[in-house]
N, C-alpha and C positions, 0 to 999 in steps of 0.2 A: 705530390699528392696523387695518391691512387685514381684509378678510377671509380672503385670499389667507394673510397670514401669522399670523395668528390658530390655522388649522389644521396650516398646513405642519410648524412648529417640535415640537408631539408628534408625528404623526407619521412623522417625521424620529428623533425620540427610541426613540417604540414601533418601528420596522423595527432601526435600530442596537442596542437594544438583544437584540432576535430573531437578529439574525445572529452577537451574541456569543454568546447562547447556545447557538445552532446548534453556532459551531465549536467553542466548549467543551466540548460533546457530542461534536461526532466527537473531539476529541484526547484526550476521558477513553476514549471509547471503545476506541480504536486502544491506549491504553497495557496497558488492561486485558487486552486481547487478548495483546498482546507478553509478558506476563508470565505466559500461563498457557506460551505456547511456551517448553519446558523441553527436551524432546528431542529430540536435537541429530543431523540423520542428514547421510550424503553423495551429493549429487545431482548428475548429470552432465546440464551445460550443451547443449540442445540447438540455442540460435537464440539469437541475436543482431540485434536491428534496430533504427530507427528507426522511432517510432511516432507520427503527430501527428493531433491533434483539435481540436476545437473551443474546448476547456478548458486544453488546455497539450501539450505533443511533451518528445521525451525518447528515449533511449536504455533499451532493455527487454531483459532478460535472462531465458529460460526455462528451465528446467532440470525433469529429471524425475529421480527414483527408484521403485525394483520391489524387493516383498519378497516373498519368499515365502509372504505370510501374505495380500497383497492381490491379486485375479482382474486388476487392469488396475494399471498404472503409474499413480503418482501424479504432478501437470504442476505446477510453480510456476512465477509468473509474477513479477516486479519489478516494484514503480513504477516510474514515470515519471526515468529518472536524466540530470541536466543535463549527466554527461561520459559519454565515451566510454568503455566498462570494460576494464580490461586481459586479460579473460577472452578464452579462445577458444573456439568449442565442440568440445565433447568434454573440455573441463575439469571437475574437479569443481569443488565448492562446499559449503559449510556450510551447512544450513537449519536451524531452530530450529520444530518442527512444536506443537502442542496434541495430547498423545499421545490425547486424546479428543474430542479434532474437527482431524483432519491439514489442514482447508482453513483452519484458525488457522494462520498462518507468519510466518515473516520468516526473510528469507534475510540472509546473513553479506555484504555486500560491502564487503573494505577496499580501498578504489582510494585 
């Protein structure tokens, strides 16, 4: 056995494993989040675009909502989505907020 592959093979191991954990951290995280978002309000779509980066490009949907309880409009923003949405703006839309932390969301898109 080399030297070369003497080390390679854990360390190979030790990174593959870190990166499981990684993403299993963000997907427990992201779930958790989704399930405190309970309240369900209606927000009008204000932009529509295509967005790309470094990371991945996509189709991005904004939409805001304004209550009478909040000094500035609240902005959501979509992931990253692979089609084109049948939304237009000045549509509404479903969001699902964290009634105690509103930058908790997921928005409703059934395309």
């Amino acid at each position: 056995m080399t030297i070369f592959n003497s080390w390679l093979m854990p360390l190979l191991i030790i990174l593959s494993l870190a990166l499981f954990l990684l993403i299993g951290g963000m997907i427990r995280s992201r779930q958790r989040a989704s399930r405190k978002c309970t309240q369900a309000i209606t927000a009008t779509i204000t932009d529509i675009h295509i967005e790309a980066s470094n990371i991945s490009n996509g189709w991005v949907v904004t939409a805001q909502w304004s209550s009478l309880f909040l000094t500035q409009p609240l902005v959501f923003v979509s992931p990253h989505l692979s089609y084109r949405p049948h939304y237009r703006i000045g549509d509404t839309i479903l969001i699902y907020i964290n009634p105690n932390k509103p930058s908790d969301y997921r928005m409703q898109l059934n395309d």
